[in-house]
matplotlib code that plots the C-alpha trace (Angstrom):
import matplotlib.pyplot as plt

x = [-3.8, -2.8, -4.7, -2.4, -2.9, -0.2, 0.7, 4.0, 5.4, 5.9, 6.0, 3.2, 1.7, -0.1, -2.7, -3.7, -5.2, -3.8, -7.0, -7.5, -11.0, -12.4, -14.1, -12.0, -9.3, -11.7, -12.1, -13.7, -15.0, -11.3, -11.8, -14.9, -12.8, -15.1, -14.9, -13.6, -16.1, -16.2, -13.2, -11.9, -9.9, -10.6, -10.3, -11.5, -12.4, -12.4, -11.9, -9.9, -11.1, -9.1, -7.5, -4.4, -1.9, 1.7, 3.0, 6.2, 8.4, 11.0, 13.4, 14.8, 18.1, 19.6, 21.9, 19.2, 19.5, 16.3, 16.4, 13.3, 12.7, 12.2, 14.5, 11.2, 7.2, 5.7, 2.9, -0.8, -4.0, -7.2, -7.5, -3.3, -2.8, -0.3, -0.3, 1.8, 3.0, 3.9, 5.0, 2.6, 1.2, -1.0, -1.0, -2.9, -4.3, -4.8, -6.8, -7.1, -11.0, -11.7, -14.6, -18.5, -21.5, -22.3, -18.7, -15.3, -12.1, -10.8, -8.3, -10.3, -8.4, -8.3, -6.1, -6.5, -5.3, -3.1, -3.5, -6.5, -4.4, -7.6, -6.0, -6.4, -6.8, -7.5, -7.6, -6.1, -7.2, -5.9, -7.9, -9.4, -6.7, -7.3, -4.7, -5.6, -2.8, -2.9, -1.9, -0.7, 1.1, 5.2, 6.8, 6.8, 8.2, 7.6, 5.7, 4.3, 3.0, 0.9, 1.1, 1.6, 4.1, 5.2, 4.3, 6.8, 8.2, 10.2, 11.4, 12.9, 16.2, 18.1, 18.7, 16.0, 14.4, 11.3, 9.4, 6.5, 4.7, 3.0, -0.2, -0.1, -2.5, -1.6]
y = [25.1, 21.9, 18.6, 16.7, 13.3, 11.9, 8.7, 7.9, 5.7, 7.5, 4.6, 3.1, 3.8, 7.0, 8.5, 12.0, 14.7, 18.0, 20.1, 23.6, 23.7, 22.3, 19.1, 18.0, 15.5, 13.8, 9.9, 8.6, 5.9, 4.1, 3.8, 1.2, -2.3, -4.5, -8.6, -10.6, -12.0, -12.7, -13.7, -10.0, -9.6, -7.5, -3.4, 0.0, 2.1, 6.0, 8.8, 11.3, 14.6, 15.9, 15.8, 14.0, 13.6, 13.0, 10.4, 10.9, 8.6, 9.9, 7.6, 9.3, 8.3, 8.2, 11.0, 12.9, 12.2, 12.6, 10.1, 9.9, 6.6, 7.4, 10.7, 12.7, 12.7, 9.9, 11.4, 9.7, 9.6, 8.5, 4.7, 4.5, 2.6, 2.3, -0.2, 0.9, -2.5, -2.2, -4.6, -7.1, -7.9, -4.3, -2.3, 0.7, 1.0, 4.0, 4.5, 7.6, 8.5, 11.0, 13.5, 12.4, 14.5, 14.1, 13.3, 15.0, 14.0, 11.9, 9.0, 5.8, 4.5, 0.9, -0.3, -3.9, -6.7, -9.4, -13.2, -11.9, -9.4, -7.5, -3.7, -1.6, 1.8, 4.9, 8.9, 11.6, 15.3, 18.3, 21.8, 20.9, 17.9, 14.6, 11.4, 7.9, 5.7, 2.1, 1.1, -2.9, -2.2, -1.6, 0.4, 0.9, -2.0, -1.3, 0.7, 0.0, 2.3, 1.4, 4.0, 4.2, 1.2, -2.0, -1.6, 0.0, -1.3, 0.6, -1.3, 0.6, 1.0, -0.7, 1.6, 3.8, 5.7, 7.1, 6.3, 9.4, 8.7, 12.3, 12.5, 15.5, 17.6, 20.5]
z = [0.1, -1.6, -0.5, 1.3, 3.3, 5.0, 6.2, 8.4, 11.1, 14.5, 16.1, 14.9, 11.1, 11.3, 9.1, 8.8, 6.3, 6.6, 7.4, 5.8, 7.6, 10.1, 9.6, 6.4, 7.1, 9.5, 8.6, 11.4, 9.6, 9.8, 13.7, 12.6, 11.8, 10.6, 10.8, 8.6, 5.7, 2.4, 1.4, 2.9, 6.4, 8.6, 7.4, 7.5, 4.4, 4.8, 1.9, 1.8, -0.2, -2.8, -6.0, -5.6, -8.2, -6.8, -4.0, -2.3, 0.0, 2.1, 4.4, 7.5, 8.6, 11.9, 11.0, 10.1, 5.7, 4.2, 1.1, -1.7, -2.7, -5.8, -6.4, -7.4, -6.4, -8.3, -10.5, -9.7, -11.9, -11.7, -10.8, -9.7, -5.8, -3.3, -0.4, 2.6, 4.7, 8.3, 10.7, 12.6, 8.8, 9.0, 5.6, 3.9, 0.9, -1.7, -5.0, -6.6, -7.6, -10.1, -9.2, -10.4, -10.9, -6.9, -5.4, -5.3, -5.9, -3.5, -2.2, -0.8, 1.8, 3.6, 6.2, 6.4, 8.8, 7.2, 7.9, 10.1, 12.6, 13.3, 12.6, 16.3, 14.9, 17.2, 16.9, 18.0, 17.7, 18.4, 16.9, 13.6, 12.8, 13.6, 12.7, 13.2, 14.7, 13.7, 17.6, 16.5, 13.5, 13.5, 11.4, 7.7, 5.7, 2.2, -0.2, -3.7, -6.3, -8.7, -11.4, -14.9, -16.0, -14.0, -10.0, -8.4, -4.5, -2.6, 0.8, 3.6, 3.9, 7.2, 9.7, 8.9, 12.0, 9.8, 7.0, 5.6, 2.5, 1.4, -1.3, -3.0, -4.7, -7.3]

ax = plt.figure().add_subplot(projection="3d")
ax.plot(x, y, z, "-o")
ax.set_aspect("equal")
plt.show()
């Protein structure tokens, strides 16, 4: 099964890693917001496990059109981000980490609190999947992918019921 880690906006931005067994996908460390400090706002780090290589944004409409941003899965490599930003000035950040002698491959995560809007994130679980629901922040806004060439933003469309940004692995 492909590594997959998928973020979306139900309501509020979600944040889940598809789990092939039990205990991967689980980033518990998200649920532990730290202060501001240092020049940084408040945020949670987490990592999710796996070799990612593609991103994909899909808008939903409210006829039920599924449009991708970018007509195609964005290829990723080692050291290429992406920033989700929600409403209530919330976002998520992504960097793609190659594997080391001691770690995996792997996507280090933030979510991070904007103009110090302290990020409210809780979890849900059901069986061996768990998603964590950033509770204070609307829905998805934008998205920006930092791959190879110039950055590249893709805001939300009006009228768009659902945003789902999808990292894939091969």
């Amino acid at each position: 099964m492909a590594d997959t880690v998928i973020i979306d906006d139900g309501g509020s931005t979600r944040i889940k890693q598809r789990a092939s067994v039990p205990g991967n996908g689980h980033m518990d460390s998200l649920l532990e917001v730290t202060a501001p400090g240092g020049g940084v706002g408040p945020h949670s780090d987490a990592s999710a496990t796996g070799l990612f290589n593609s991103i994909t944004i899909v808008f939903l409409s409210p006829t039920g059109v599924a449009t991708m941003a970018s007509g195609a899965a964005i290829p990723l490599a080692t050291s290429d981000t992406f920033t989700v930003f929600s409403d209530n000035d919330q976002r998520v950040d992504g960097k793609i980490v190659a594997a080391t002698a001691v770690t995996p491959s792997k996507c280090d995560i933030t979510i991070r609190g904007v103009a110090g809007t302290r990020p409210l994130v809780e979890a849900k679980h059901s069986g061996i999947q768990r998603r964590y629901v950033i509770a204070n922040a609307g829905p998805i806004i934008s998205v920006t992918v930092n791959a190879a060439g110039a950055p590249q933003n893709f805001p939300t469309p009006a009228n768009t019921i659902y945003t789902t940004v999808i990292l894939n692995g091969p």
